[in-house]
N, CA, C and O atoms as CSV, one atom per row, in Angstrom:
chain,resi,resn,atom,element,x,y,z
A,1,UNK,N,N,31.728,-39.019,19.500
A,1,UNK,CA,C,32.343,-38.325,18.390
A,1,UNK,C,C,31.477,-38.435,17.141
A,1,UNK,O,O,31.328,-37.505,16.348
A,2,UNK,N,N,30.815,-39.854,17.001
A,2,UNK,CA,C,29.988,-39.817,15.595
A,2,UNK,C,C,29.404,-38.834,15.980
A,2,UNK,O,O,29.954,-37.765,15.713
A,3,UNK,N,N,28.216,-38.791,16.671
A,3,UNK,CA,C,27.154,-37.583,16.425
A,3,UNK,C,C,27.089,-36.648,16.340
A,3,UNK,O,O,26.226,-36.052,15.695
A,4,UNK,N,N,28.444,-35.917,17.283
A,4,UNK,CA,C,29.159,-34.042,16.935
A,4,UNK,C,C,29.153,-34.439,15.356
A,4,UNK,O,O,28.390,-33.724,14.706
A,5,UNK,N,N,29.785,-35.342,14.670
A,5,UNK,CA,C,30.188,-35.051,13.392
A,5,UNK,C,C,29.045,-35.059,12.536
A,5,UNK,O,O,29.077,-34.238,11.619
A,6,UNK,N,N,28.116,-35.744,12.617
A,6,UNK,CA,C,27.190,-35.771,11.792
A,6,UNK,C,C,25.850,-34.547,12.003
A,6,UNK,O,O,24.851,-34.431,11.294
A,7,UNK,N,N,26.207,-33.797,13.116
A,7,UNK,CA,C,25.487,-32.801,13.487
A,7,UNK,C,C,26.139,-31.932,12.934
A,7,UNK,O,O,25.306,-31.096,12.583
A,8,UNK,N,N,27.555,-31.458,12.503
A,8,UNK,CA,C,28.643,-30.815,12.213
A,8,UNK,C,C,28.407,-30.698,10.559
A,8,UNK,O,O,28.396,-29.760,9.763
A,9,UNK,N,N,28.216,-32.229,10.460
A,9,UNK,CA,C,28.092,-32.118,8.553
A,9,UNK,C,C,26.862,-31.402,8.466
A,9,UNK,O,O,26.918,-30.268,7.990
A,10,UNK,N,N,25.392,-32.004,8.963
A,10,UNK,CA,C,23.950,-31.807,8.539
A,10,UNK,C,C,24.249,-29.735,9.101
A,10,UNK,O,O,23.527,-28.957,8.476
A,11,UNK,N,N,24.883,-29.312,9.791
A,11,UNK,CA,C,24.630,-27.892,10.440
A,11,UNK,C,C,25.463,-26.985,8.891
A,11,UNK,O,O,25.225,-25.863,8.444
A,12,UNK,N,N,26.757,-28.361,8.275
A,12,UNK,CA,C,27.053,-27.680,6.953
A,12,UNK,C,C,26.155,-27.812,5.788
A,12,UNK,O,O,25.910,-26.798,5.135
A,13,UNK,N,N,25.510,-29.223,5.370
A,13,UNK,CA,C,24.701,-29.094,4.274
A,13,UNK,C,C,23.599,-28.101,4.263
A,13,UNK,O,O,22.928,-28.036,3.232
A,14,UNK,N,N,23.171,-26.936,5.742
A,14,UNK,CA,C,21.677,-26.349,5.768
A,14,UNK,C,C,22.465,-25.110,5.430
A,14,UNK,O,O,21.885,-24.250,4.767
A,15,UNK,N,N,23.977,-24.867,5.880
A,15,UNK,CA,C,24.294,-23.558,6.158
A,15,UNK,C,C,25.301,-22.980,4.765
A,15,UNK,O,O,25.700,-21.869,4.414
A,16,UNK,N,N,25.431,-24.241,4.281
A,16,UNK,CA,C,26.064,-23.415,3.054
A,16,UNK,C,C,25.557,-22.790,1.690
A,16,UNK,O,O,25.944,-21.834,1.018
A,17,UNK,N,N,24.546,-23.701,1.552
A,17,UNK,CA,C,23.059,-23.222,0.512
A,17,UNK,C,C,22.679,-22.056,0.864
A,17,UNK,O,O,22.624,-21.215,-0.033
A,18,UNK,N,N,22.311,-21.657,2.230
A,18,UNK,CA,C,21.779,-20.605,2.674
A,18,UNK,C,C,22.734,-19.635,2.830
A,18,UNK,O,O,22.405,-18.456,2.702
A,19,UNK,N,N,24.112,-20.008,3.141
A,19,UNK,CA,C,24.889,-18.740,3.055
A,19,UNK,C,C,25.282,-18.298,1.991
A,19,UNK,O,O,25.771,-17.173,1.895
A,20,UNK,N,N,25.099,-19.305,0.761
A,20,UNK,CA,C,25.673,-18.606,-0.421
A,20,UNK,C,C,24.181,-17.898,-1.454
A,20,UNK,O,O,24.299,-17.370,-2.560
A,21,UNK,N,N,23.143,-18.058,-0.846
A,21,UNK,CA,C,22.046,-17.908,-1.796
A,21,UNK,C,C,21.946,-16.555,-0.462
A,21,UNK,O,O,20.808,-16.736,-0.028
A,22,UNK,N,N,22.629,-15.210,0.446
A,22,UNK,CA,C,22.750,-14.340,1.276
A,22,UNK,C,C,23.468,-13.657,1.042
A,22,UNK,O,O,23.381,-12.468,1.350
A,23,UNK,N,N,25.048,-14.497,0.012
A,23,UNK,CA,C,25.926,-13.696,-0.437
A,23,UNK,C,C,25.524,-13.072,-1.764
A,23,UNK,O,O,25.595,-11.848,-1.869
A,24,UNK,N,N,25.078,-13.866,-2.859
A,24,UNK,CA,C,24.339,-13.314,-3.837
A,24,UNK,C,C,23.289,-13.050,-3.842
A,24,UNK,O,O,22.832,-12.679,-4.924
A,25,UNK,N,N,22.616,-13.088,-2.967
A,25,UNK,CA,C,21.090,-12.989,-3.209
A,25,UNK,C,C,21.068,-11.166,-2.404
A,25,UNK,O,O,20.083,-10.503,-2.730
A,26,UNK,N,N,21.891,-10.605,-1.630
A,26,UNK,CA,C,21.803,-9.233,-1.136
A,26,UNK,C,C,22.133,-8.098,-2.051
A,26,UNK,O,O,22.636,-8.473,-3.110
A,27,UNK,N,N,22.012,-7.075,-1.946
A,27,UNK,CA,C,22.785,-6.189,-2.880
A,27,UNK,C,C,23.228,-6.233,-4.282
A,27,UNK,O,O,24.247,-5.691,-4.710
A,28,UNK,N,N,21.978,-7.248,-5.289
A,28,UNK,CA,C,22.268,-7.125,-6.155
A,28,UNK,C,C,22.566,-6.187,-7.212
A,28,UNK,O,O,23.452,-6.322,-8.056
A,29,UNK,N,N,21.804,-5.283,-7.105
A,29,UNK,CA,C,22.139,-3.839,-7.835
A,29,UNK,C,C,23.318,-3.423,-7.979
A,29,UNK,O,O,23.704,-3.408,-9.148
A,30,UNK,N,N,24.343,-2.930,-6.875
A,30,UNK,CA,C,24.994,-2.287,-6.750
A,30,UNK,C,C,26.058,-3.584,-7.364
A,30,UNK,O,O,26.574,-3.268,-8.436
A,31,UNK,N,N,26.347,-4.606,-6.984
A,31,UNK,CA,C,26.958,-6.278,-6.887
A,31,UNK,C,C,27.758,-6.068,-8.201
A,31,UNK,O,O,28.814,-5.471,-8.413
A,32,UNK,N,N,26.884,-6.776,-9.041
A,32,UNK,CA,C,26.294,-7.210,-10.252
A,32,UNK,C,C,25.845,-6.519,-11.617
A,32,UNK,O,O,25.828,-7.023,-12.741
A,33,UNK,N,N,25.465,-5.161,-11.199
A,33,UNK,CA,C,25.257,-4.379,-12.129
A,33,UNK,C,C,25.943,-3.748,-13.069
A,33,UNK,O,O,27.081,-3.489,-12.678
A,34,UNK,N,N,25.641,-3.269,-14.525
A,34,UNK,CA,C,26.760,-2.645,-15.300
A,34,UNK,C,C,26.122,-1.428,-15.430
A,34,UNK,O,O,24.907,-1.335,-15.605
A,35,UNK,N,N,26.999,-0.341,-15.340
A,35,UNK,CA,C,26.001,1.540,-15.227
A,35,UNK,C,C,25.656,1.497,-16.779
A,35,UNK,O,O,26.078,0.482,-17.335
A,36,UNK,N,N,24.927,2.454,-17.642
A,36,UNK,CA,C,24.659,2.252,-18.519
A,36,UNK,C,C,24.245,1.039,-19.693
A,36,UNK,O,O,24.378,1.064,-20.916
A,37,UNK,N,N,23.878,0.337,-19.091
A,37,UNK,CA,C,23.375,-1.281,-19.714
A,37,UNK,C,C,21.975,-1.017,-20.605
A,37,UNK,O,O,21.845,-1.163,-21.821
A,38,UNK,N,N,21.303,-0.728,-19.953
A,38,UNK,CA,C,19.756,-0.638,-21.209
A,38,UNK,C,C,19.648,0.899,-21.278
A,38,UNK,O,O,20.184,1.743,-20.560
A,39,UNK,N,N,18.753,1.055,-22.409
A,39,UNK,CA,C,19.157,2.324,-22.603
A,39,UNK,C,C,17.699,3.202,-21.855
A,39,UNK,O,O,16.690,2.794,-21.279
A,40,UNK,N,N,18.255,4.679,-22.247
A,40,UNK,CA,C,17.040,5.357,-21.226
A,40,UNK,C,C,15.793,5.543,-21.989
A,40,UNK,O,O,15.933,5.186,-23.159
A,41,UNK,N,N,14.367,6.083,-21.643
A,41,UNK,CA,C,13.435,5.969,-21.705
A,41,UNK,C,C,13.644,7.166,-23.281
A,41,UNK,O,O,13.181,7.044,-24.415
A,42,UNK,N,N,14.381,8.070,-22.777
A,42,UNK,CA,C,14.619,9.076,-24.030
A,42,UNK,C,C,15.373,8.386,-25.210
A,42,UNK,O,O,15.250,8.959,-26.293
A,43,UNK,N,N,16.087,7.320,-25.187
A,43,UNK,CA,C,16.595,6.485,-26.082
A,43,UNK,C,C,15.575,5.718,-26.846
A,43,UNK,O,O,15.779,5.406,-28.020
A,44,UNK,N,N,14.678,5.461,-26.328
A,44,UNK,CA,C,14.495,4.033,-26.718
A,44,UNK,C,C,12.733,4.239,-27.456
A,44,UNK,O,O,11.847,5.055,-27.204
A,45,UNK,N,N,12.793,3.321,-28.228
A,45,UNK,CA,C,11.496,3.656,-29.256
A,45,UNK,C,C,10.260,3.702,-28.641
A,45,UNK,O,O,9.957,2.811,-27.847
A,46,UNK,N,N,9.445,4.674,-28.908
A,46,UNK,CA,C,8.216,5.189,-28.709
A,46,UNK,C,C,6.943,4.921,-29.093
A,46,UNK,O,O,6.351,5.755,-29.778
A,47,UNK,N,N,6.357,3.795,-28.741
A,47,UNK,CA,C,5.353,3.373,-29.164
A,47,UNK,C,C,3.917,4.319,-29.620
A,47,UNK,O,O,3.247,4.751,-28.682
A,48,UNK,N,N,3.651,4.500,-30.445
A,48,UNK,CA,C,2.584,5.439,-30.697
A,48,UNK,C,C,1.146,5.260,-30.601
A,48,UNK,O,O,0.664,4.514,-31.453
A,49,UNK,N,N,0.513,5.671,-29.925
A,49,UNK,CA,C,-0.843,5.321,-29.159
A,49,UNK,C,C,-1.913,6.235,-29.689
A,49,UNK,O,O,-3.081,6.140,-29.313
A,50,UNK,N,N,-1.533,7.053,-30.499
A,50,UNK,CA,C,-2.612,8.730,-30.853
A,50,UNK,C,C,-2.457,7.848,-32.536
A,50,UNK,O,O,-1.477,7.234,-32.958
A,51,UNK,N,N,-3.606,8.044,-33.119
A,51,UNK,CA,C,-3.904,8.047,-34.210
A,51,UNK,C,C,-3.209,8.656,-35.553
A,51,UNK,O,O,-3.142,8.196,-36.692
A,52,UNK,N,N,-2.620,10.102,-34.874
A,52,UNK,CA,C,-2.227,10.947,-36.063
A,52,UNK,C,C,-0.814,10.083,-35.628
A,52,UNK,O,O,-0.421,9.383,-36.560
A,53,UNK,N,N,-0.146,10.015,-34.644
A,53,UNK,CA,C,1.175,9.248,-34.353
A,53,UNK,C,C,1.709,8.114,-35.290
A,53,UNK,O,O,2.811,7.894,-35.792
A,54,UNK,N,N,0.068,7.254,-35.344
A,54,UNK,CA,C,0.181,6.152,-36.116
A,54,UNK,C,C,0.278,6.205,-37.769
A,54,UNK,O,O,0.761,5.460,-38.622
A,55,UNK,N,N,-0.347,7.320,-37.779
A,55,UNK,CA,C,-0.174,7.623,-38.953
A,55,UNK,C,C,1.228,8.173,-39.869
A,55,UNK,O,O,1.693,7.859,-40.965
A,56,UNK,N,N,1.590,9.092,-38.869
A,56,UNK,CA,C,2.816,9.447,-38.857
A,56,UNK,C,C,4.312,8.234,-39.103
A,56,UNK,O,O,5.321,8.437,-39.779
A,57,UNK,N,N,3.968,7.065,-38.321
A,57,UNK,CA,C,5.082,5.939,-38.033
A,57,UNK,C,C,4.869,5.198,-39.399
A,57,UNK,O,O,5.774,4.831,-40.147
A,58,UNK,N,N,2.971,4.974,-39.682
A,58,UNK,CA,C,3.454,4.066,-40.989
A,58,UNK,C,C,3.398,4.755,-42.130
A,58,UNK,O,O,3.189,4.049,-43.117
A,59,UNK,N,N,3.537,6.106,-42.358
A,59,UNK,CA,C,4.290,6.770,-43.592
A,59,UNK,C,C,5.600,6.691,-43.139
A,59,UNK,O,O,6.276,6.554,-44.159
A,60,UNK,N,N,6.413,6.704,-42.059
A,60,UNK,CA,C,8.111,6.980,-41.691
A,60,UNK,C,C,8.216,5.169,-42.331
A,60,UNK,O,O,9.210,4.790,-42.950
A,61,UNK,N,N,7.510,4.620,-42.157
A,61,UNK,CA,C,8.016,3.081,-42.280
A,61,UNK,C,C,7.640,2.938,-44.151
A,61,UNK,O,O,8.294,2.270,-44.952
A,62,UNK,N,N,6.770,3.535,-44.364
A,62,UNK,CA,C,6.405,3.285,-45.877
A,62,UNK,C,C,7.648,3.691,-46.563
A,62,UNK,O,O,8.251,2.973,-47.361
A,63,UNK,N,N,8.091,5.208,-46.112
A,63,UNK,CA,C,9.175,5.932,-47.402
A,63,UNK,C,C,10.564,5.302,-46.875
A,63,UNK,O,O,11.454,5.227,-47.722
A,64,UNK,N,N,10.814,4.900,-45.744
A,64,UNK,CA,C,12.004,3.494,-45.594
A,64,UNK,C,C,11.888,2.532,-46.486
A,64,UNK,O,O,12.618,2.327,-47.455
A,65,UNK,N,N,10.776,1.829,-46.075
A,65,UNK,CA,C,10.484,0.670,-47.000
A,65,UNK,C,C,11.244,0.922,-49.081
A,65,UNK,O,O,12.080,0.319,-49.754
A,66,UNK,N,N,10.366,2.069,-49.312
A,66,UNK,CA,C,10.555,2.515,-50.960
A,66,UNK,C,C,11.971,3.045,-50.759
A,66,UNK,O,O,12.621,3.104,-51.803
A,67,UNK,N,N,12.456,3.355,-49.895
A,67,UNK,CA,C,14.134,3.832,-50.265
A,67,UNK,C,C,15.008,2.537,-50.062
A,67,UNK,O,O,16.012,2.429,-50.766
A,68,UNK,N,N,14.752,1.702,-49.298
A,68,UNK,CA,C,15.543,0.402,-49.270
A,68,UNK,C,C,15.001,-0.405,-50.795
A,68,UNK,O,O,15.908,-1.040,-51.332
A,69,UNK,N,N,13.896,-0.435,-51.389
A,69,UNK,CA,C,13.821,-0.923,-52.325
A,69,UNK,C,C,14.179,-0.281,-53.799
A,69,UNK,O,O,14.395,-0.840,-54.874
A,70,UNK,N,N,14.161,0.953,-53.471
A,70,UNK,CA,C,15.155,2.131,-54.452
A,70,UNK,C,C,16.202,1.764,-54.666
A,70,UNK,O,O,16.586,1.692,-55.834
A,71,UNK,N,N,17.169,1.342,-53.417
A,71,UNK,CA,C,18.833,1.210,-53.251
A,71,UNK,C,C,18.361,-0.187,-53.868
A,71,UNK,O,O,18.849,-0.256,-54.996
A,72,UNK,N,N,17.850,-0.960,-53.673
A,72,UNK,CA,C,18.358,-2.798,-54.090
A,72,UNK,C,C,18.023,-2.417,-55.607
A,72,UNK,O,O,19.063,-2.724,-56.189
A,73,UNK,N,N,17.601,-2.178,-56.061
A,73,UNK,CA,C,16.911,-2.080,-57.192
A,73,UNK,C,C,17.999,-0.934,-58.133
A,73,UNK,O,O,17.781,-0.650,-59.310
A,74,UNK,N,N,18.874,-0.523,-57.526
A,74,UNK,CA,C,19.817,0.195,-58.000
A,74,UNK,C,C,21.218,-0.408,-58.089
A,74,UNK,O,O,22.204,-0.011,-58.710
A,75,UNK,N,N,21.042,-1.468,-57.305
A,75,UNK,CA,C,21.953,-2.160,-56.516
A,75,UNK,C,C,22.297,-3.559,-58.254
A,75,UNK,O,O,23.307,-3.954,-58.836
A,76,UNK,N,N,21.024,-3.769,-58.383
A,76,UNK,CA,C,20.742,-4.890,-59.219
A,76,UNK,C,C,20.957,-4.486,-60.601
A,76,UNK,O,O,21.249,-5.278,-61.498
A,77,UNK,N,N,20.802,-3.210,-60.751
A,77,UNK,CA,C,20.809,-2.740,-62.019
A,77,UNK,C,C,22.356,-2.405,-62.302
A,77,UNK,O,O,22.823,-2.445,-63.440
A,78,UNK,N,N,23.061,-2.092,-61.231
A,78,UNK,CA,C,24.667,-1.651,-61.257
A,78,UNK,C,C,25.295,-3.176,-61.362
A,78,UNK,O,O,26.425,-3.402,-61.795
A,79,UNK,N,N,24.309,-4.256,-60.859
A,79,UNK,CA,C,24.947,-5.511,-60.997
A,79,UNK,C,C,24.593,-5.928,-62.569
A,79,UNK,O,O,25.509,-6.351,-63.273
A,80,UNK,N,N,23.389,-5.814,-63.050
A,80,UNK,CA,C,23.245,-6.003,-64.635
A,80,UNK,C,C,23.993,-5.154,-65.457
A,80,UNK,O,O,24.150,-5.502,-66.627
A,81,UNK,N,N,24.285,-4.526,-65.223
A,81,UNK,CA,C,25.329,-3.203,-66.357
A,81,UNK,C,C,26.623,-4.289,-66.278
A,81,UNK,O,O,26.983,-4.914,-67.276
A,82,UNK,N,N,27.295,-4.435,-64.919
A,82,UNK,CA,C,28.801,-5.005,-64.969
A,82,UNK,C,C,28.495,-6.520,-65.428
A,82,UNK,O,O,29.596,-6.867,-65.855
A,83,UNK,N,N,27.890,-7.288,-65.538
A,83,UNK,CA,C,27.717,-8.580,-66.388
A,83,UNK,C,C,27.399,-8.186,-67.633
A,83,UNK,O,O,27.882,-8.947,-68.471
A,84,UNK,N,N,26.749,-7.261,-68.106
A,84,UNK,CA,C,26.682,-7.501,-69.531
A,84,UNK,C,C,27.776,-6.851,-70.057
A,84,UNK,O,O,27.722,-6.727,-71.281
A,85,UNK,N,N,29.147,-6.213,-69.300
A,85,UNK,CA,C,29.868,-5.648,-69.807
A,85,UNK,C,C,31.550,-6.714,-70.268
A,85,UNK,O,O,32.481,-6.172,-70.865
């Protein structure tokens, strides 16, 4: 009887690792997955590789830049008007 059992345990410690790394480890895609999770290639930002491109991105980033510092700077001045009032 010992040795069925200890052949019984050692046939569980090989077979349950392996059966559970068969249950998750198959069909993960379909499993596991959420539809719409990252976004698509048409979504998602466009790295610019052409010269005029680049040029293009750091004027789009320059006149961001001066309109976010437009607004704070408008921001600060609407805050100095109501303190000195």
């Amino acid at each position: 009887m010992g040795i069925n059992l200890e052949v019984f345990k050692f046939g569980m410690y090989l077979m349950f690792p392996i059966g559970i790394m068969f249950y998750f480890g198959t069909n993960l895609d379909d499993r596991f997955s959420v539809q719409g999770f990252w976004p698509k290639a048409e979504h998602s930002h466009k790295i610019p590789f052409d010269r005029d491109e680049m040029k293009a991105e750091y004027a789009r980033l320059l006149r961001r830049q001066r309109e976010f510092e437009r607004l704070k700077a408008g921001r600060e001045g609407q805050q100095n008007q109501q303190q000195d009032n």
